[in-house]
C-alpha positions in Angstrom: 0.0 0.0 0.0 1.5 3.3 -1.0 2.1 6.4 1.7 -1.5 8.4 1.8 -1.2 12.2 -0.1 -0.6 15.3 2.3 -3.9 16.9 0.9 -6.1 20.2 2.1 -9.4 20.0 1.6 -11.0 23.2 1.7 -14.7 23.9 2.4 -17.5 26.4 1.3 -19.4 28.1 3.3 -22.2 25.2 4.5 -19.2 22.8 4.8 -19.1 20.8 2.0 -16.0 19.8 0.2 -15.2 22.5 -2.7 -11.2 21.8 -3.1 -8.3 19.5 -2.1 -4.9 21.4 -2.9 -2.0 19.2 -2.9 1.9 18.7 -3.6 2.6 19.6 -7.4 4.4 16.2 -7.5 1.8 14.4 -6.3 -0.6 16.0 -9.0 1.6 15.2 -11.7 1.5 11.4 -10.8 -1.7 11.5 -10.3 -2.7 13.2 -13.8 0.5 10.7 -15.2 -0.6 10.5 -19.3 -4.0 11.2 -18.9 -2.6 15.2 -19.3 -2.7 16.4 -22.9 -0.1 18.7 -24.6 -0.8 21.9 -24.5 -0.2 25.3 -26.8 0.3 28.5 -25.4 -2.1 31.8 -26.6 1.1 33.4 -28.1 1.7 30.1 -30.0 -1.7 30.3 -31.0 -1.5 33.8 -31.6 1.1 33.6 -34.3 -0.2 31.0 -36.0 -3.7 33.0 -36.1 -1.7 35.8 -37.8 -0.2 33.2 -40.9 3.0 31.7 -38.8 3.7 28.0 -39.2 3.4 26.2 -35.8 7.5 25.7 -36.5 8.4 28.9 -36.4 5.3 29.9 -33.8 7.1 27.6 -31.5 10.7 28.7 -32.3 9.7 32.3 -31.5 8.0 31.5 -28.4 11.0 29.6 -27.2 13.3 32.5 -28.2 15.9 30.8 -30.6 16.9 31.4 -33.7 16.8 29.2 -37.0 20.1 28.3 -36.5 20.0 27.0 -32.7 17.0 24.8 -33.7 19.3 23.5 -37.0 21.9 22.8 -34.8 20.0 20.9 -32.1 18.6 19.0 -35.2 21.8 18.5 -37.3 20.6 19.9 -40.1 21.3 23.5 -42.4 20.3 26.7 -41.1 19.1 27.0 -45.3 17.6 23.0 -44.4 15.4 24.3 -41.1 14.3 27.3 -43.2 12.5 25.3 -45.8 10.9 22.7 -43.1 10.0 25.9 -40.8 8.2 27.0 -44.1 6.3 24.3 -44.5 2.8 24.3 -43.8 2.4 20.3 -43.2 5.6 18.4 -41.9 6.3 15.1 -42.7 5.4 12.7 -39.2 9.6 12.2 -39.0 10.5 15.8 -39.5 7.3 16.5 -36.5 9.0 14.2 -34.3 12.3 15.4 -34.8 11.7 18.7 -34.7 9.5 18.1 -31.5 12.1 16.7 -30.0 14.7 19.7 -30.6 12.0 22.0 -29.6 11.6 20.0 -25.8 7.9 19.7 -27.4 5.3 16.4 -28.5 4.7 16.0 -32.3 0.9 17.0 -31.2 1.9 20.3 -30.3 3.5 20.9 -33.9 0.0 20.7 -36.0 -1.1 23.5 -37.9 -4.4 25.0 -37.2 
């Protein structure tokens, strides 16, 4: 049996349960892979206003075209084109994903 949570439950007015507040470790076990990928309103944003989810992302994160070529191994010229693109292969999505610290999910175009 595993150690019980340190929770706080706190109560409205006529005494009912309304919310139990716990350790941000223990929420992240708890929600495990049951929590989606998210996209941030200035990711959204840019893509909104005609940006590919590529370089929405790469803005957001603050690099350049280069730094995300070089954590990929590839061209600066190479990352322009994909960064261009408005529908990435699944294996340049993944890759780039993974040089971004993102999910492939996170890298569709809306």
């Amino acid at each position: 049996m595993s150690a019980p949570i340190d929770v706080q439950i706190i109560r409205a007015a006529d005494g009912s349960p309304a919310f139990a507040v716990l350790p941000y470790a223990e929420y992240e076990q708890l929600a495990g892979s049951g929590a989606k990928p998210s996209i941030p309103h200035e990711v959204v944003g840019k893509m909104i206003d005609g940006k590919t989810a590529a370089r929405a992302w790469r803005e957001h994160l603050g690099l350049t075209q280069s730094e995300v070529a070089a954590r990929m191994d590839i061209t600066q010229a190479a990352y322009s084109q994909l960064e261009s693109s408005e529908k990435l292969r699944p294996t340049s999505r993944r890759r780039l994903a993974e040089a971004l610290g993102l999910v492939a999910e996170q890298l569709v175009q809306i």
